[in-house]
C-alpha positions as CSV (number, residue, x, y, z in Angstrom):
1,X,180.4,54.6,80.4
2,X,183.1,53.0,83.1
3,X,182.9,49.7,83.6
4,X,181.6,49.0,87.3
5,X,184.6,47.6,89.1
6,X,182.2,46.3,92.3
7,X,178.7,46.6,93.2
8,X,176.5,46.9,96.2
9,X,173.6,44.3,96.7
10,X,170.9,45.7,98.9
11,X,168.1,44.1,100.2
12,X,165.4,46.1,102.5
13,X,162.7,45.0,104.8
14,X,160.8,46.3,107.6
15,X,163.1,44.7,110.4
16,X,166.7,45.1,108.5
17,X,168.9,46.0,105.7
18,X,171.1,43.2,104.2
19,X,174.2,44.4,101.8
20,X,176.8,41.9,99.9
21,X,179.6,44.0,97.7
22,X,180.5,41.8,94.7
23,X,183.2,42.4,92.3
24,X,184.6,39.6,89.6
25,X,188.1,39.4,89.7
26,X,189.7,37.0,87.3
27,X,186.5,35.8,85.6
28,X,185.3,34.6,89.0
29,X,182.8,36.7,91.2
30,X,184.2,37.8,95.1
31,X,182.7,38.4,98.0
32,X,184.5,42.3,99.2
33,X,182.2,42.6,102.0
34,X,178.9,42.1,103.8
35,X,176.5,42.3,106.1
36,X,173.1,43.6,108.3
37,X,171.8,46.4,110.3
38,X,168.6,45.9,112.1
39,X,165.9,49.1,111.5
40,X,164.1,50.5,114.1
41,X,160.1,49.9,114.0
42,X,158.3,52.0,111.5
43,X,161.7,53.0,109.5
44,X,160.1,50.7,105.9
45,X,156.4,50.3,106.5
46,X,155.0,48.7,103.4
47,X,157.7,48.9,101.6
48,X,158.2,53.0,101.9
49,X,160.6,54.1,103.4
50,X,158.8,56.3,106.3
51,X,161.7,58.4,108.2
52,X,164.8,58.8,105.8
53,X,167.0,60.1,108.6
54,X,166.6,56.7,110.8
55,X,167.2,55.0,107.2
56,X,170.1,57.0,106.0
57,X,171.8,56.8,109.8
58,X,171.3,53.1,109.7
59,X,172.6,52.7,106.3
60,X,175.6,54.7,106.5
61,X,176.6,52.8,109.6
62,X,176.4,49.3,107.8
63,X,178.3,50.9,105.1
64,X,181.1,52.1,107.4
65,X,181.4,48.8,110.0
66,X,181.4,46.6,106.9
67,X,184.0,48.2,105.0
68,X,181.8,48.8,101.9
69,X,183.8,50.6,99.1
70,X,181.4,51.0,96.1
71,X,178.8,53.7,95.4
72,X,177.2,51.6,93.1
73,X,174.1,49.7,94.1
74,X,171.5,47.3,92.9
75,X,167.8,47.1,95.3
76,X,166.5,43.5,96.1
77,X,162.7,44.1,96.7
78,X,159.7,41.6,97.5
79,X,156.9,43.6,99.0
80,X,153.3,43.9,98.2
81,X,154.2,47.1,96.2
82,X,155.5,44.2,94.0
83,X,153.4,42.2,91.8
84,X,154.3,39.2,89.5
85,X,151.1,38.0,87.1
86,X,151.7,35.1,84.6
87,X,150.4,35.6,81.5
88,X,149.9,35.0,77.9
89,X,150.3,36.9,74.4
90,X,150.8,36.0,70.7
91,X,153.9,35.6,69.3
92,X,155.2,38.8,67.4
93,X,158.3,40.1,66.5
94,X,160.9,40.9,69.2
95,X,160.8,44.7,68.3
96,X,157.2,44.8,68.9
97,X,156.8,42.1,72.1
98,X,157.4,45.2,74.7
99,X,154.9,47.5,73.3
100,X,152.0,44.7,73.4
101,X,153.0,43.8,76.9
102,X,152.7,47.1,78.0
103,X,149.3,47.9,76.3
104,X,148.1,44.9,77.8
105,X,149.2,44.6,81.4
106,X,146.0,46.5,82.7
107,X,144.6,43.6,81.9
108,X,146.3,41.4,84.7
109,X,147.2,44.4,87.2
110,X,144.9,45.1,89.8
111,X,146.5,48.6,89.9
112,X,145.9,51.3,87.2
113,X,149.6,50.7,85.3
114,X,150.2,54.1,85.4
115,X,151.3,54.1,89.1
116,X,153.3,51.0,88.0
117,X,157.0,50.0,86.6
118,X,156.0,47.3,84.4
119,X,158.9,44.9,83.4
120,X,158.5,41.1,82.1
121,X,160.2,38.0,81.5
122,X,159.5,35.3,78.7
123,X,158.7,32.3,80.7
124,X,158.2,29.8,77.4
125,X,156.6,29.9,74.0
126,X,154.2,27.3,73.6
127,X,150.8,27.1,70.9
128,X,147.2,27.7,72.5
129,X,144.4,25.4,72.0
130,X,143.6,26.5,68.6
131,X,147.7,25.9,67.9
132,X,148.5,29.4,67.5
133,X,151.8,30.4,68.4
134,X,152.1,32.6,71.9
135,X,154.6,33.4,74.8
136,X,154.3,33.0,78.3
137,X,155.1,36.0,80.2
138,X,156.2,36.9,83.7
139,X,154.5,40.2,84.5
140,X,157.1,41.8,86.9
141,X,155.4,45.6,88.2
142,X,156.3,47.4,90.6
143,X,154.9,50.6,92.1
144,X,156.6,53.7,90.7
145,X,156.5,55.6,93.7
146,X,158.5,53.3,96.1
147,X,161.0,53.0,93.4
148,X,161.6,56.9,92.8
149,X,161.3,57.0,97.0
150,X,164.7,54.2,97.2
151,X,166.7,55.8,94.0
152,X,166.2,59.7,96.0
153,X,167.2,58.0,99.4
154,X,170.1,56.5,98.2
155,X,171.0,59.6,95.7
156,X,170.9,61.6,98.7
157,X,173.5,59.9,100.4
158,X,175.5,59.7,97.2
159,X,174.9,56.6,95.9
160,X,174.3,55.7,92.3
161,X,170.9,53.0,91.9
162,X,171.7,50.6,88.9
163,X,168.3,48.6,89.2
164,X,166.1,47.6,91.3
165,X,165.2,43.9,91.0
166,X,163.2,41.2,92.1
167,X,164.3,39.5,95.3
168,X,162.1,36.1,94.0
169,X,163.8,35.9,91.0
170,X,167.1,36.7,92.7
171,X,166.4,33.1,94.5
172,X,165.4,31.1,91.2
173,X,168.8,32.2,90.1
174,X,170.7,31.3,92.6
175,X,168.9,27.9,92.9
176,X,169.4,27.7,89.1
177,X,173.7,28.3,89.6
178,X,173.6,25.9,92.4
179,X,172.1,23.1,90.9
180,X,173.5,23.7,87.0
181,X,172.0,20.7,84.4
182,X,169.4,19.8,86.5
183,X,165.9,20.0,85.1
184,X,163.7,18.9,88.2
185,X,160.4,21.3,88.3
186,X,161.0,23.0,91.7
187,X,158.3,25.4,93.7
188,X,160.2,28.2,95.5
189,X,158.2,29.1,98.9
190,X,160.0,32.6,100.2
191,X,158.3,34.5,103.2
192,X,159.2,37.8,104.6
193,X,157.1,39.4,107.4
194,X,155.1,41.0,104.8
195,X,154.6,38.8,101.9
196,X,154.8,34.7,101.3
197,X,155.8,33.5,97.5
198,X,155.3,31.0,95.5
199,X,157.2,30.5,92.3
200,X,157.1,27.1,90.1
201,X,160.3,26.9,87.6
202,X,161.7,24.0,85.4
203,X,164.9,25.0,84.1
204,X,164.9,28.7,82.7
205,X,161.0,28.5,82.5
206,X,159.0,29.9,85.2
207,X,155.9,28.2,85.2
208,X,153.3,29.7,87.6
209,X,154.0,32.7,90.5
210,X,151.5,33.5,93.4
211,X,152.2,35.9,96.4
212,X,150.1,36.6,99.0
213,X,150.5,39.5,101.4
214,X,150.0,38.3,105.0
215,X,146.1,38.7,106.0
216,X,145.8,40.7,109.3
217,X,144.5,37.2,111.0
218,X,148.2,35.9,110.5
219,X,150.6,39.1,110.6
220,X,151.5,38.6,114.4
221,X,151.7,34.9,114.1
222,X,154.1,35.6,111.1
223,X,155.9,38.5,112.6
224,X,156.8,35.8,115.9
225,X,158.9,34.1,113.4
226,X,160.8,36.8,112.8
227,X,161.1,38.1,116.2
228,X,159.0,41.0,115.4
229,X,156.2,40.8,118.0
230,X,156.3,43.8,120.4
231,X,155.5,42.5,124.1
232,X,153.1,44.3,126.4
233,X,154.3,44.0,130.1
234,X,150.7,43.5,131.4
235,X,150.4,40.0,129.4
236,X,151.1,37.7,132.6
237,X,150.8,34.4,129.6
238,X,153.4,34.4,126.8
239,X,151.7,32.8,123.5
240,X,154.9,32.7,121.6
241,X,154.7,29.0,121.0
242,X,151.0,29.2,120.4
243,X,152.1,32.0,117.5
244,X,154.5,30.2,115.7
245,X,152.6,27.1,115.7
246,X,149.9,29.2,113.7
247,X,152.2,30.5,111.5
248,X,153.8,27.2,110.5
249,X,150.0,25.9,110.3
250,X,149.4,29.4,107.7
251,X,152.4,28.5,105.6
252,X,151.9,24.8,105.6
253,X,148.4,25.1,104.2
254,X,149.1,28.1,102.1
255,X,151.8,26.0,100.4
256,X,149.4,22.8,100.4
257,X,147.0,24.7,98.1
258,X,149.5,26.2,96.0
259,X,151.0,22.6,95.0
260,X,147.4,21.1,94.9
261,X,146.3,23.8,92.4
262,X,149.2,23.4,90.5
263,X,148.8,19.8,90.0
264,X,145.5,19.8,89.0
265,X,146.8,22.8,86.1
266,X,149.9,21.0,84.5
267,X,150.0,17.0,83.9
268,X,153.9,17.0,85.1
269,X,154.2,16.9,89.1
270,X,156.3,19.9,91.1
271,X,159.0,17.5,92.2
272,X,161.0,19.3,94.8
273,X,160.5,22.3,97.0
274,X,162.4,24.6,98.3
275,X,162.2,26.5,101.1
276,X,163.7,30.5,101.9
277,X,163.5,33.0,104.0
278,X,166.0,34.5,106.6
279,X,164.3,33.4,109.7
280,X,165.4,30.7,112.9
281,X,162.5,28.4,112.5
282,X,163.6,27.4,109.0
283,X,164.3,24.1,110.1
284,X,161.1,23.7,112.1
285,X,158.9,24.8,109.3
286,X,160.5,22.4,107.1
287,X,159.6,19.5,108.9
288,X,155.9,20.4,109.1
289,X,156.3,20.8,105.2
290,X,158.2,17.3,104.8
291,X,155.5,15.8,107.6
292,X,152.7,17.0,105.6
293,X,153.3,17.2,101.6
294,X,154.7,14.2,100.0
295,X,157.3,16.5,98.0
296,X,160.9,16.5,99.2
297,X,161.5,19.7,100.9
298,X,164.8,21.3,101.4
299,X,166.5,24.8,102.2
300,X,168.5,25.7,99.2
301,X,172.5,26.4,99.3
302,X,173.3,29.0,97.1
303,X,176.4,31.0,95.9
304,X,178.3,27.9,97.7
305,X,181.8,28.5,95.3
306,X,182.1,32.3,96.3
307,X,185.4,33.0,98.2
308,X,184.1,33.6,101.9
309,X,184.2,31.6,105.2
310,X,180.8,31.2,106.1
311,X,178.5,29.2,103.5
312,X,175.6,29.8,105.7
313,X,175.8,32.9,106.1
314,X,176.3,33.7,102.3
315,X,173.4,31.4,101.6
316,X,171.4,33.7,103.8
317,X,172.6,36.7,102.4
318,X,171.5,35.1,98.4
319,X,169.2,38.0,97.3
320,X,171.6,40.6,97.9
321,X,174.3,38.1,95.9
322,X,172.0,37.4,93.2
323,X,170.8,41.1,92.2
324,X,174.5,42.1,92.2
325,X,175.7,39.6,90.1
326,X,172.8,40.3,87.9
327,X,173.9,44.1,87.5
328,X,177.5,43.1,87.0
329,X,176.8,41.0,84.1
330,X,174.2,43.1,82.6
């Protein structure tokens, strides 16, 4: 098989598509091109996408005004058709590790694991309480149907899928590049407007994962953030402010209860969090963070040493970096 020269990194949401093409020229990775296309309402419901000729439109249009080259392309995904369960399972042989992963997944997936890709990562090996040898797994599954649904949309328009990956663990390793020899226990808090996620790593070892997709109560306080709140003419009062403060309360104590649970699982504290997600009020939810748990909090900078002009703007572009680098080195 031909070595892939570049590589597209996608990432898809309800409101937008985000696309970075990487290539690594001289040992070092380089940013060819990138950027956005906003999607018209309804075009990814759930994770699906719903009308493939508003998709394929918008997508070939990014392609064309942002010079994209490749036909090769890797999917960042983080949707509740996405499910990451921690897990544990004896220690066996390598050769026989996938099949008893597989057998057993049912047993922390809510959905029968025939409608489900089921991947994992080894999170650590440790002993249980009777001191027998056993690995701690990252259960990664995702829905079999959304993925055949992105690898036909994108075969259609001639494009060749290489993987689809986790947008989450996309993050950890960028945070991981970004911060190389440091072995602080960070808690990753990433929202989208569909799904908030918690992930608590230490090094290469992920430690505990938990993802909530937004309850009804808090999906138009969570959709203000991201400018995604459809106005009615007839409302004389504007409750945007009202909205966001409601969704930084719904993060804040969502976050509150996933570091107090922690803590009360694992003797050694969460020491640092970091905070993601490709939205304006970054900065605001922050402070409430900083204001409320006695954690530092800060918005990572990842993918800092790649050769473009803007190290926000690649920052906020990190999923779609981080899945294509993956693919290029796998």
């Amino acid at each position: 098989m031909a070595k892939i020269k570049s590589i597209i990194g996608c990432e898809l949401s309800t409101n937008e598509i985000r696309a970075v093409e990487i290539a690594k020229i001289d040992g070092a990775y380089k940013i060819l091109a990138m950027g956005y296309i906003p999607l018209e309402k309804g075009v990814i419901e759930e994770g699906f996408i719903r009308n493939p000729e508003s998709f394929q439109k918008a997508f070939t249009e990014l392609m064309s005004s942002g010079k994209f080259s490749s036909n090769n392309i890797t999917i960042g995904v983080n949707n509740e058709n996405v499910m990451m369960r921690y897990a544990s399972f004896p220690k066996v042989d390598s050769d026989k590790l996938r099949n008893m992963i597989l057998l057993q997944a049912q047993e922390f997936i809510p959905i029968p694991i025939n409608e489900m890709e089921v991947d994992y990562v080894i999170a650590d090996e440790t002993t249980n309480e009777d001191n027998i040898a056993q690995y701690n797994v990252m259960l990664v599954a995702a829905r079999k149907q959304m993925l055949e649904g992105y690898i036909n949309h994108f075969s259609a328009m001639k494009y060749v899928v290489n993987d689809v990956d986790s947008s989450l663990l996309s993050f950890c390793r960028g945070i991981k590049a970004a911060n190389a020899g440091s072995e602080k226990k960070y808690c990753l808090v990433n929202f989208t407007d569909d799904i908030i996620s918690f992930i608590v790593v230490k090094g290469d070892k992920i430690l505990m994962v938990r993802s909530i997709t937004l309850p009804d109560r808090n999906r138009a306080s969570v959709l203000e953030l991201f400018g995604l709140n459809e106005k009615n003419e007839e409302d004389e009062e504007d409750n945007s402010e009202e909205l966001i403060a409601n969704a930084k309360n719904f993060i804040l104590s969502e976050t509150s209860s996933t570091v107090s649970y922690y803590s009360m699982q694992s003797e050694e504290p969460i020491e640092k969090i970091y905070l993601f997600a490709n939205c304006k009020y970054n900065e605001e939810i922050l402070n409430e963070l900083q204001e409320n748990i006695p954690i530092p909090v800060e918005i990572p900078r990842m993918y800092t040493n790649l050769q473009s002009g803007d190290s926000t703007a690649v920052n906020n572009y990190a999923a779609c970096i981080g899945v294509a680098i993956s693919a290029l080195e796998g």
